[in-house]
DRENVO-201672 format. One line per field, with one value per residue: residue number from 1; residue in one letter; x, y, z of N, C-alpha, C, O in turn. Coordinates in Angstrom, 1 decimal, decimal comma. Layout:
BEGIN
i NUM_...;
aa A_...;
n_east X_...;
n_north Y_...;
n_up Z_...;
ca_east X_...;
ca_north Y_...;
ca_up Z_...;
c_east X_...;
c_north Y_...;
c_up Z_...;
o_east X_...;
o_north Y_...;
o_up Z_...;
END
This chain:
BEGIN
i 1_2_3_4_5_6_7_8_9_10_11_12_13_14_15_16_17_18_19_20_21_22_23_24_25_26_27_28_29_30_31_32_33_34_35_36_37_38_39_40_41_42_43_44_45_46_47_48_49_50_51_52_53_54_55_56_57_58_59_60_61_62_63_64_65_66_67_68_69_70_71_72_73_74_75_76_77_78_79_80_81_82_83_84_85_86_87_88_89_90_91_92_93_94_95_96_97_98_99_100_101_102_103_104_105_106_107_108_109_110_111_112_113_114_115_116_117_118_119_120_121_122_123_124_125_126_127_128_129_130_131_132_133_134_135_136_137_138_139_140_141_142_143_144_145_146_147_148_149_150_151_152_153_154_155_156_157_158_159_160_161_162_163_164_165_166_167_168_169_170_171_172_173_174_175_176_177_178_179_180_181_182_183_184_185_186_187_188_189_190_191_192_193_194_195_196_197_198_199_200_201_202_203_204_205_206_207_208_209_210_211_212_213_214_215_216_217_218;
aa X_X_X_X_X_X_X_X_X_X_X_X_X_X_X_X_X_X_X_X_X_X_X_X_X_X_X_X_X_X_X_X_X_X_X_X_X_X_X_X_X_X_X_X_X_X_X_X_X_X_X_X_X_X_X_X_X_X_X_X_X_X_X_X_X_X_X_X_X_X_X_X_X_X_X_X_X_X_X_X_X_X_X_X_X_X_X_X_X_X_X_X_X_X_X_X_X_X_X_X_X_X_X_X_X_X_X_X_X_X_X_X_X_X_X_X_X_X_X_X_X_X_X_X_X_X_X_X_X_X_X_X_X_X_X_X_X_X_X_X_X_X_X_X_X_X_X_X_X_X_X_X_X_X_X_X_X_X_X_X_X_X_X_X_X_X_X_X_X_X_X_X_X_X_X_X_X_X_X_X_X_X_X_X_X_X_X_X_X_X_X_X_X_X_X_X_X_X_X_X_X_X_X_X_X_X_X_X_X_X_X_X_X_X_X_X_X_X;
n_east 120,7_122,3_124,4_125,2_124,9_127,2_129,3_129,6_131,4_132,5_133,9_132,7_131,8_134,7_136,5_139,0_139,7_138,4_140,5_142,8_142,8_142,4_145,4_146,7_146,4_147,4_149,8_151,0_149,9_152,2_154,5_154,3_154,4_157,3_159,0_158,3_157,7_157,1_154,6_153,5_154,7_154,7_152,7_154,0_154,5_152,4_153,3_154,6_156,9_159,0_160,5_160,1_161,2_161,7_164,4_166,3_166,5_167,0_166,8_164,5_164,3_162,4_160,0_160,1_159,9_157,1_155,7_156,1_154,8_152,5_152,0_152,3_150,2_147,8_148,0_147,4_145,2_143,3_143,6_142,8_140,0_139,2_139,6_138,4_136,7_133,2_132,1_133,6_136,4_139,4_141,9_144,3_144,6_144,7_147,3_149,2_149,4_150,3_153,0_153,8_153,8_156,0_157,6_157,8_158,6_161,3_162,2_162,0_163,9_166,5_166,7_166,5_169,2_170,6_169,7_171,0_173,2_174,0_173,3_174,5_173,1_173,1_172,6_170,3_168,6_168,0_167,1_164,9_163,8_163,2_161,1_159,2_158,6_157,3_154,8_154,2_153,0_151,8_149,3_148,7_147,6_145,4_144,2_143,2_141,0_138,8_138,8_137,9_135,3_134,7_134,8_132,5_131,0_131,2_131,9_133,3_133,6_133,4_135,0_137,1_136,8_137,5_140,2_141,6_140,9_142,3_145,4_145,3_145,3_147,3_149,6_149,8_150,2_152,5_153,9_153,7_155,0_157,5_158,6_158,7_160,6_162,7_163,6_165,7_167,4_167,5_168,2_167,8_165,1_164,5_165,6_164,1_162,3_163,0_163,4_160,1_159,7_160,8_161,0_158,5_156,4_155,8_156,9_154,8_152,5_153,2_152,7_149,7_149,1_149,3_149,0_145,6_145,6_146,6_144,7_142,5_142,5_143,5;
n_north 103,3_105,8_104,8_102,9_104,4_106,2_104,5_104,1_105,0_107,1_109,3_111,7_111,6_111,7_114,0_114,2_113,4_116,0_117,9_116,6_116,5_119,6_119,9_118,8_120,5_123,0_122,2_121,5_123,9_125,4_124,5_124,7_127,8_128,0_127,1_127,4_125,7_123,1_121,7_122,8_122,5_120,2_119,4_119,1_116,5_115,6_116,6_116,1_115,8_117,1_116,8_118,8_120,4_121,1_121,0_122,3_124,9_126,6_124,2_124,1_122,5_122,4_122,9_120,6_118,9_119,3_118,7_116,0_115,3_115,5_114,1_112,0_111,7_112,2_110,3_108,1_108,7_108,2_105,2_104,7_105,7_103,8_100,8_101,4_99,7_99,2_100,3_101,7_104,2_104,8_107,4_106,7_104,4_105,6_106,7_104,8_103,8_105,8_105,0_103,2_103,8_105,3_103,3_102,1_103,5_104,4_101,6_101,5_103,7_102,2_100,1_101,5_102,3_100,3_98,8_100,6_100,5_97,6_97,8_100,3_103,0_105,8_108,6_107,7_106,6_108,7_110,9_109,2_109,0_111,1_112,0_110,0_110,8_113,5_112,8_111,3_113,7_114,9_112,8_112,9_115,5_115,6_113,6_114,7_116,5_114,9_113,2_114,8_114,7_111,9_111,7_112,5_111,0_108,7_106,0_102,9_101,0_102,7_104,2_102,7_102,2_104,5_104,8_102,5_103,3_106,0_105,6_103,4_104,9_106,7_105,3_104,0_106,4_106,6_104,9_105,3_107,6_107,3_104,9_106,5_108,5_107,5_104,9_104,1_102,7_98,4_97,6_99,4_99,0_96,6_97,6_99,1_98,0_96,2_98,1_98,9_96,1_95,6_98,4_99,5_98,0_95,9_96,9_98,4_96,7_95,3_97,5_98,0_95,7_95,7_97,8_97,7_95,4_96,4_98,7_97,0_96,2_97,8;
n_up 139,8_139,6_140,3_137,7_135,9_136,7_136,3_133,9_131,6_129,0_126,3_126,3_128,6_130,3_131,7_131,1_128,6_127,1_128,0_127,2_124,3_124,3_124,8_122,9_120,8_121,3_121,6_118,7_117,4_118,7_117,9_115,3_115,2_116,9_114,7_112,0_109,2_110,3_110,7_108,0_105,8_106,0_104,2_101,8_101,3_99,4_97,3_93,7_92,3_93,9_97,0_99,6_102,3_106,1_106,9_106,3_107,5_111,0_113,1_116,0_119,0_120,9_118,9_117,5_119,7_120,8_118,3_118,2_120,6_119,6_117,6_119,3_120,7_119,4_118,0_119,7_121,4_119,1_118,9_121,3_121,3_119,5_120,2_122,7_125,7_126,1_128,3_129,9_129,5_129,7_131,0_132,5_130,3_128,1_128,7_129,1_126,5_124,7_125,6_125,1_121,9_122,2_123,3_120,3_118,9_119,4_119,5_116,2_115,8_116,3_115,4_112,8_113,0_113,3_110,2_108,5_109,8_108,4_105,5_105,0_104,1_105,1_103,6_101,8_103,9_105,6_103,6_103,4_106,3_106,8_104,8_105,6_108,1_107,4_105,9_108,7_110,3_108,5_108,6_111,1_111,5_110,0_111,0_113,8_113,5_113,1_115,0_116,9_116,2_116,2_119,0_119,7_118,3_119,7_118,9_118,9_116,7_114,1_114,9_114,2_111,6_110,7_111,1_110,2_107,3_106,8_107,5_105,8_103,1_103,6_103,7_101,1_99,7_101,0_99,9_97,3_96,7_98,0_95,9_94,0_94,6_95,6_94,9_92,5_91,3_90,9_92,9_95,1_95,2_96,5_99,0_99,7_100,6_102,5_104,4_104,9_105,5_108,0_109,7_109,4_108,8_110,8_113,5_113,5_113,5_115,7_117,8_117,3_118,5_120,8_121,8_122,2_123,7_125,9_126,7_126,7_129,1_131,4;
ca_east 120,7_123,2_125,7_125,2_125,7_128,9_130,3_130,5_132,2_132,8_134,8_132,1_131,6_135,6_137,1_141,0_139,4_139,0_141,3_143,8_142,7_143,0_146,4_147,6_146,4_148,4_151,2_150,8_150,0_153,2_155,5_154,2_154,7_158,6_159,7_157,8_157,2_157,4_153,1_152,3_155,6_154,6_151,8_154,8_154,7_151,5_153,6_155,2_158,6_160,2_159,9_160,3_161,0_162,2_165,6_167,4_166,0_167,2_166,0_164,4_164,0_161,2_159,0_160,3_159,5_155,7_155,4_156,7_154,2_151,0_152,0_152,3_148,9_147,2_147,8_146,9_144,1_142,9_143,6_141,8_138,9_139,0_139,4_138,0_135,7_131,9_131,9_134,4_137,5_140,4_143,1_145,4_145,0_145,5_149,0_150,0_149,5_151,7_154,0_153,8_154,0_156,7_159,1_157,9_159,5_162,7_162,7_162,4_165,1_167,5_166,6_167,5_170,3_171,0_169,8_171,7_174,7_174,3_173,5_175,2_172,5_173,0_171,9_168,8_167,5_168,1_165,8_163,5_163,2_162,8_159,8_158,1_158,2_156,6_154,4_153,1_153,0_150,4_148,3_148,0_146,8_144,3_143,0_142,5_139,7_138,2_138,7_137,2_133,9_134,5_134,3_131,5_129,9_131,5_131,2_134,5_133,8_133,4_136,7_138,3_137,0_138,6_141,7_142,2_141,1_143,2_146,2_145,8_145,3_148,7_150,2_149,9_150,7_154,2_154,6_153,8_156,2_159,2_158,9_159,5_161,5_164,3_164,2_166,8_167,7_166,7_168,7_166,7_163,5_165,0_166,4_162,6_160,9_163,7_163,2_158,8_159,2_161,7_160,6_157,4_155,3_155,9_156,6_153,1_151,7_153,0_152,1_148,7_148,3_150,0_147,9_144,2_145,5_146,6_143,1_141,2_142,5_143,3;
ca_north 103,8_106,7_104,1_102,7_106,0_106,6_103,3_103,9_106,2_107,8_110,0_112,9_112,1_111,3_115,0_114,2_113,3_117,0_118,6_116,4_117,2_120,8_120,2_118,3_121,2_124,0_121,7_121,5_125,0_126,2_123,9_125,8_129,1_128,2_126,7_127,6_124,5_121,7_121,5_123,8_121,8_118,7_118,6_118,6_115,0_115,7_116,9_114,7_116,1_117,4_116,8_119,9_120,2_122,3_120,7_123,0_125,9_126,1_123,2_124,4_121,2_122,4_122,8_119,2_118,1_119,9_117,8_114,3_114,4_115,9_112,9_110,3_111,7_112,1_108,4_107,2_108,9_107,0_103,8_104,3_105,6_102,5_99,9_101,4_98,7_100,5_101,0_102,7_105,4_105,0_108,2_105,6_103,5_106,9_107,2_103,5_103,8_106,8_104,8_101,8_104,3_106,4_102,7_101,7_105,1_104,0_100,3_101,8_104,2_101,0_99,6_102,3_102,3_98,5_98,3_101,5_99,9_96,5_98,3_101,6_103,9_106,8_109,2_107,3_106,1_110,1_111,0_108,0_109,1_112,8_111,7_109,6_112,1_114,6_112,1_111,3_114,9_115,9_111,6_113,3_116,6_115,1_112,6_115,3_116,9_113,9_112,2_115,8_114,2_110,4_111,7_112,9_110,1_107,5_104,6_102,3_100,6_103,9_104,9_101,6_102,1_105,7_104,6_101,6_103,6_106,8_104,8_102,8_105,9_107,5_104,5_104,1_107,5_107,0_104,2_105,6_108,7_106,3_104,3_107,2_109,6_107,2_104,2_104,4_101,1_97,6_97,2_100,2_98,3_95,8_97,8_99,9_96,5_96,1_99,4_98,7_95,4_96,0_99,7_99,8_97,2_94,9_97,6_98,8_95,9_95,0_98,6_98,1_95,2_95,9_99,2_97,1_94,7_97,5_99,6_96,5_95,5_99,0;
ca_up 138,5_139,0_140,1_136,8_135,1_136,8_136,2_132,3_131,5_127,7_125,9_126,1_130,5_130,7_131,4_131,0_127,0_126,3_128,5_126,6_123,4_123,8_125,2_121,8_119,9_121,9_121,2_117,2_116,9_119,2_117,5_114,2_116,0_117,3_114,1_110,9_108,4_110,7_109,9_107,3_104,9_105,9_103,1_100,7_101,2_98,4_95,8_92,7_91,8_95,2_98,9_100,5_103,7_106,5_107,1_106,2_108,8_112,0_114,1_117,3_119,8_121,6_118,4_117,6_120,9_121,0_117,3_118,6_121,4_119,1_116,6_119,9_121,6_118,5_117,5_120,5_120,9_117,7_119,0_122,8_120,6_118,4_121,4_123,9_126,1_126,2_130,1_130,4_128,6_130,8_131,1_132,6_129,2_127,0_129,4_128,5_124,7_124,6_126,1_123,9_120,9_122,3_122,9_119,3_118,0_119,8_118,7_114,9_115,6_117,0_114,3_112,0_113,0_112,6_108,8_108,3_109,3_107,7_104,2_104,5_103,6_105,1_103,0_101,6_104,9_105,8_103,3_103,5_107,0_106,6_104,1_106,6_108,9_107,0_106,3_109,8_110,7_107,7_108,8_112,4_111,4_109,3_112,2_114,9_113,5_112,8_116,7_117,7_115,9_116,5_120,8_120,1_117,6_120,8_118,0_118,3_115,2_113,0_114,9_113,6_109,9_110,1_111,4_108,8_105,7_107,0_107,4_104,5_102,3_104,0_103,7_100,0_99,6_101,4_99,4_96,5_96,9_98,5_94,9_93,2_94,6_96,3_93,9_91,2_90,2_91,2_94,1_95,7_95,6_98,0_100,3_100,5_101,2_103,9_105,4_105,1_107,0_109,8_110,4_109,6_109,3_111,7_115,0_113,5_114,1_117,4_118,4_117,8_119,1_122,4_122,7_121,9_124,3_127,1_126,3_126,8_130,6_132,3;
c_east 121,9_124,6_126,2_126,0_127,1_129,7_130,5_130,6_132,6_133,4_134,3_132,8_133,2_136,4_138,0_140,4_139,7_140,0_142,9_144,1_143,3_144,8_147,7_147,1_146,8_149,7_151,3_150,8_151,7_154,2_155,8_154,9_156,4_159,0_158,5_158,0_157,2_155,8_153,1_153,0_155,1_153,6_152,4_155,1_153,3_152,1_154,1_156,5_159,1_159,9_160,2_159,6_161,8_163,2_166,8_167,2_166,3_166,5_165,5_164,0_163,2_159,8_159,2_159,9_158,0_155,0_155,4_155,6_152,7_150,6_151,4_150,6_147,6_146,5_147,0_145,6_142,8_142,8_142,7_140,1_138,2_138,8_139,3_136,8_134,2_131,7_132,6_135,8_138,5_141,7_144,1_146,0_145,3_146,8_149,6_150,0_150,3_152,5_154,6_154,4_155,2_158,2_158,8_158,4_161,0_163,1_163,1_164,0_166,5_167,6_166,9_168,5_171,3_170,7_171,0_173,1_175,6_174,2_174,1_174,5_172,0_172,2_170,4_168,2_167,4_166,7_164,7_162,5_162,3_160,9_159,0_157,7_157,3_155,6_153,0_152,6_151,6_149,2_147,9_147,3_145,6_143,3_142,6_141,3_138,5_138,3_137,9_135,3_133,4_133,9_132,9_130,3_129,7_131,6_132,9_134,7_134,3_134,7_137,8_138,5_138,2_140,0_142,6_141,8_142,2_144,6_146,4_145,9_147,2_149,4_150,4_150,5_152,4_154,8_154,8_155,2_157,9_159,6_159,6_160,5_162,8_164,4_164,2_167,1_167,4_166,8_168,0_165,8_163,9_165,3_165,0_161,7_161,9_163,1_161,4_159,4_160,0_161,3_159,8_156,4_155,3_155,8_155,5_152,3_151,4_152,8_150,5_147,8_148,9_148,7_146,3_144,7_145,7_145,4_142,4_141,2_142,5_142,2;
c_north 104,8_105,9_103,3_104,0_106,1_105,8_103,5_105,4_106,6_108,7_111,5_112,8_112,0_113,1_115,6_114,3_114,9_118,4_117,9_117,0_118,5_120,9_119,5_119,7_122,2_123,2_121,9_123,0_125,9_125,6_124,5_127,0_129,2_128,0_126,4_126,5_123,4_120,8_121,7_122,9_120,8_118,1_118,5_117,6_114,5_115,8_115,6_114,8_116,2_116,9_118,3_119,9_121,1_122,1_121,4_124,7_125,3_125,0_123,7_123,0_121,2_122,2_121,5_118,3_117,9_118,7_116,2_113,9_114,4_114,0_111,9_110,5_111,6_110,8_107,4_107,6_108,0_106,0_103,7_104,7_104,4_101,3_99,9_100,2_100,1_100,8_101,8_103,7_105,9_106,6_107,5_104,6_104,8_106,9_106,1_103,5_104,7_106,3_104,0_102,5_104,8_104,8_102,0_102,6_104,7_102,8_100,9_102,3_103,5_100,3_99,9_102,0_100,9_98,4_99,5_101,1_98,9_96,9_99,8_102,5_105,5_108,5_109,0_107,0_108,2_110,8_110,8_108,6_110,7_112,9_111,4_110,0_113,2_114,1_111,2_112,4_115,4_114,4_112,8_114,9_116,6_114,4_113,4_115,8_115,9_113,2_113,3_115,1_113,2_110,5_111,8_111,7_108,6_106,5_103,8_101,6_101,2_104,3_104,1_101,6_103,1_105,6_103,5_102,3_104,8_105,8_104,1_103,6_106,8_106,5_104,5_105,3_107,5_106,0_104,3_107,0_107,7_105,9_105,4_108,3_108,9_105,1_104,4_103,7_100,0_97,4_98,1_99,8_97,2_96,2_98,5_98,9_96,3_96,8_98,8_97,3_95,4_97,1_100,1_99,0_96,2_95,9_98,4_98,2_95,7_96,5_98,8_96,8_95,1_96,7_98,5_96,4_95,3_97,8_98,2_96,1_96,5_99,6;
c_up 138,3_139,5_138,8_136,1_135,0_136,3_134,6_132,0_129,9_127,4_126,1_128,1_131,0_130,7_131,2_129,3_126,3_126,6_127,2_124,7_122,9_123,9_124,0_120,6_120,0_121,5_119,5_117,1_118,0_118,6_116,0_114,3_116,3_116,0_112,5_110,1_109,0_110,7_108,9_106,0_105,1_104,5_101,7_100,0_100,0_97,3_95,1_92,6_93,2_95,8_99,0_101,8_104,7_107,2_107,4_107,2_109,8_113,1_115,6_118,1_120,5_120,6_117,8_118,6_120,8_119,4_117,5_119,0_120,7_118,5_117,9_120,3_120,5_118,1_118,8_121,1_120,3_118,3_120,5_122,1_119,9_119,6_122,4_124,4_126,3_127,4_130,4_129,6_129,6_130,3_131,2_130,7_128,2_127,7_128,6_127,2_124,2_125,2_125,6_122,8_121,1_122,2_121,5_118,5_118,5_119,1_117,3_115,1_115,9_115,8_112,9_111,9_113,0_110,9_108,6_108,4_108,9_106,2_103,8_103,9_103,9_104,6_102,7_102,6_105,3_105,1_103,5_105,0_107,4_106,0_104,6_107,6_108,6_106,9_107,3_110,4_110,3_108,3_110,0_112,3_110,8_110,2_113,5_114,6_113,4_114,0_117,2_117,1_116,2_118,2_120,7_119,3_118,8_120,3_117,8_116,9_114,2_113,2_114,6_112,4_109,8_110,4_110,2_107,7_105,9_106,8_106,2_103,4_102,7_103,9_102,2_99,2_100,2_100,4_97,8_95,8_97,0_97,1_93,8_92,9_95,6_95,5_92,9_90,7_91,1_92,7_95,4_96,6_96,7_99,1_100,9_101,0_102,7_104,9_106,1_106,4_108,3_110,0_110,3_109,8_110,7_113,5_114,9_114,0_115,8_118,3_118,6_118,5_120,8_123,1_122,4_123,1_125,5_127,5_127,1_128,5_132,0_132,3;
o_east 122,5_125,7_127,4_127,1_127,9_130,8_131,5_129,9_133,7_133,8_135,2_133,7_133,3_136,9_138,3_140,8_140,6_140,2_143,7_145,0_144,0_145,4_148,9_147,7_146,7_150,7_152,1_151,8_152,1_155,1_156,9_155,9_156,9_159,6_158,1_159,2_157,2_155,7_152,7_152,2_154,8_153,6_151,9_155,5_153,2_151,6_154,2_157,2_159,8_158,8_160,8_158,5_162,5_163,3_167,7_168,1_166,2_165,5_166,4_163,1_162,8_158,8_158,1_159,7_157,5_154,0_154,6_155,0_151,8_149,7_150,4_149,8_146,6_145,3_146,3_144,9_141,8_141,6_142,0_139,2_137,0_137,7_139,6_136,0_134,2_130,9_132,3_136,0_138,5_142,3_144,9_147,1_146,2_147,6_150,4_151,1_151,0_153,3_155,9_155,5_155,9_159,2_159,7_158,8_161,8_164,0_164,3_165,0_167,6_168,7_167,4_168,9_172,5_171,7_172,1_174,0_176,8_174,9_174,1_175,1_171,2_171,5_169,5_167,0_166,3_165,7_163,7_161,3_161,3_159,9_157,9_156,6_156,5_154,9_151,9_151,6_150,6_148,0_146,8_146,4_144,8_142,1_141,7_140,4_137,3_137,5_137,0_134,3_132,2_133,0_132,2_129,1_128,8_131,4_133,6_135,7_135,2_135,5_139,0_139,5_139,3_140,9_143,7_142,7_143,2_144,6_147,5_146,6_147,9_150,4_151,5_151,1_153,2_155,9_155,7_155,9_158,9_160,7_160,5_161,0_163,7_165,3_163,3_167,3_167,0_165,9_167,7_165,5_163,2_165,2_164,6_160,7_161,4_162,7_161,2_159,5_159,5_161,4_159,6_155,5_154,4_155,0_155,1_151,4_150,4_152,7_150,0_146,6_148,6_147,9_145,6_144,1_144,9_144,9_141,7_140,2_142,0_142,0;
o_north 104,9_106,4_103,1_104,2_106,2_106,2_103,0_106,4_106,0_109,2_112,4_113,5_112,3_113,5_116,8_115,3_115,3_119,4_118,6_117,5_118,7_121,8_119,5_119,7_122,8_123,9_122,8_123,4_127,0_126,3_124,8_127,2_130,2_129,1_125,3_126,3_122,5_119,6_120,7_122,6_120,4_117,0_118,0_117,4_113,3_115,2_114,5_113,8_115,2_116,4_118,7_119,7_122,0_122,7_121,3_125,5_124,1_125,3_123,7_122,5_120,1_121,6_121,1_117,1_116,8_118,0_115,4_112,9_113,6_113,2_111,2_109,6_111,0_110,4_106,4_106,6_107,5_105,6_102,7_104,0_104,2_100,9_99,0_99,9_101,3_101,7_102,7_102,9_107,0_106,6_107,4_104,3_104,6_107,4_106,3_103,1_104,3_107,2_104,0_102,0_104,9_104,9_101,1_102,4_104,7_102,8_100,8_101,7_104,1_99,9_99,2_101,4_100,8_98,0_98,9_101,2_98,8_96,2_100,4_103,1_106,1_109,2_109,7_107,0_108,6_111,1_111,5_108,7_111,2_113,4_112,0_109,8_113,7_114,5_110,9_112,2_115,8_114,8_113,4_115,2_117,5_114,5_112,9_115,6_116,2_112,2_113,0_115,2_113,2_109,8_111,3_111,6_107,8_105,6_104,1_101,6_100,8_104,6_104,4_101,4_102,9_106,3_103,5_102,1_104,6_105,2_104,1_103,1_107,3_106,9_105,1_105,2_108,3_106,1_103,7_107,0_107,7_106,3_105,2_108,8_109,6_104,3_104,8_103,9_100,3_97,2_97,5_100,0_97,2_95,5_98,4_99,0_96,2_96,3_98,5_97,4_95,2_97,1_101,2_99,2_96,2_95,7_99,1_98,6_95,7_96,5_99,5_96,7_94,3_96,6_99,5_96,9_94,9_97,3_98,4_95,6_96,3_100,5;
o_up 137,3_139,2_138,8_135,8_134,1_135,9_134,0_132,2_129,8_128,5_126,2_128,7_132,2_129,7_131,1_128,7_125,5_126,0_126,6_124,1_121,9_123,4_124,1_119,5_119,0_121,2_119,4_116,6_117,6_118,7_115,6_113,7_116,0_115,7_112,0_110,3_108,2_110,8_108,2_105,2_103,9_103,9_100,7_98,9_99,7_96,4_95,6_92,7_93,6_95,6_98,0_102,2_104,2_108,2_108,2_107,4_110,0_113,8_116,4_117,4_121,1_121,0_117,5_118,4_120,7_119,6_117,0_118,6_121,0_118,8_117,8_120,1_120,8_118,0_118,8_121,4_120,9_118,2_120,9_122,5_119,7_119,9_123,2_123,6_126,5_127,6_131,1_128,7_130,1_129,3_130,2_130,2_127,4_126,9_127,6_126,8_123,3_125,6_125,5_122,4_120,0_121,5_121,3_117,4_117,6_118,3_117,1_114,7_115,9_115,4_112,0_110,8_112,8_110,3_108,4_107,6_108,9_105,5_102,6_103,0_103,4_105,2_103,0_102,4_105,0_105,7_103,7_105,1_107,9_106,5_104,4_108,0_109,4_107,9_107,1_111,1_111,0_108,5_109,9_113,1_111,0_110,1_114,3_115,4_113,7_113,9_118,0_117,8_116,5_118,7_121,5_119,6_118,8_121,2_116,9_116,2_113,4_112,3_114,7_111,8_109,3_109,8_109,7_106,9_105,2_105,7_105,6_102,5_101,9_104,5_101,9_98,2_99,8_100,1_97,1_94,8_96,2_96,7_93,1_91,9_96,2_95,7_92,2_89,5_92,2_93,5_96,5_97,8_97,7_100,1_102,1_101,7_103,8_106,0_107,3_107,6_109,4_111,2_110,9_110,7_111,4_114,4_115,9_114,8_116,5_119,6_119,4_118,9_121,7_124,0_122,5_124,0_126,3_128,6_128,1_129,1_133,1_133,1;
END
């Protein structure tokens, strides 16, 4: 029986789960702390008329760094919660999913920088990306408190609804914003469906199904 026990393993009995935890929310709040709006702005991405954003403040690279990894551990997180197998809550498969995520952040930015230099959009992808940034910043600050509950509810299903309505609610929301604060005439609207399926949807997809398929073998 207590070889049983040990053999499954959960998010509560797994001790890297909230060691990591606390260690994505010393990162989030120091990233605050070096470089003032790079959270607190991000819910700018709420308003109707502006973006505002903290662009224009000195950039510090450490509180950009401490943000990058909250966003990657955050997300992935999410997704070892959502497909985790019920015996067990691998550390190892939280490592590989931030790894997955971290070269689907590169692919995008390769890829950036391919549409960017087949349509010359410089500026508007600039924005576009500034926006989607903000963006994922305010999604992941929104889903930590909410994984601090899912560990403890253990329910992959419930951690799958919250991850598809989250997402789809911030998703609509970026798309709602994009429509209206960076298309201007028709031609626009083409280039924002560009951007959606080469930089977003598609290395979304194969991000989550890499990391479900990682999760489910480590």
């Amino acid at each position: 029986m207590l070889t049983a026990y040990n053999h499954i393993i959960s998010p509560l009995t797994a001790p890297w789960c909230g060691w990591t935890m606390l260690l994505l929310l010393v990162m989030a709040l120091l990233s605050e702390w070096l470089q003032p709006g790079v959270i607190s702005q991000a819910a700018s991405s709420l308003t109707v008329h502006a973006e505002r954003t903290y662009k224009d403040a000195p950039v510090n690279f450490l509180a950009q760094l401490f943000i990058t990894l909250f966003r990657i551990g955050t997300l992935a997180m999410g997704l070892c919660l959502c497909f985790r197998p019920e015996d067990r809550f691998s550390g190892a498969a939280f490592a590989a999913v931030c790894g997955i995520i971290l070269g689907v952040m590169i692919v995008k930015i390769l890829l950036t920088l391919l549409v960017d230099f087949t349509f010359r959009l410089t500026r508007s992808y600039g924005e576009a990306g500034e926006h989607y940034s903000n963006i994922c910043t305010l999604a992941m600050v929104v889903l930590y408190p909410l994984l601090l509950l899912f560990v403890h509810i253990d329910s992959p299903v419930a951690s799958g609804w919250l991850l598809g309505i989250l997402g789809g609610a911030f998703f609509l929301l970026w798309m709602y914003r994009g429509v209206r604060q960076f298309v201007r005439k028709p031609i626009a609207l083409l280039y924002l469906l560009v951007y959606m399926a080469t930089l977003e949807l598609l290395p979304m997809a194969a991000m989550v199904l890499f990391s479900a398929k990682t999760i489910s073998i480590i």
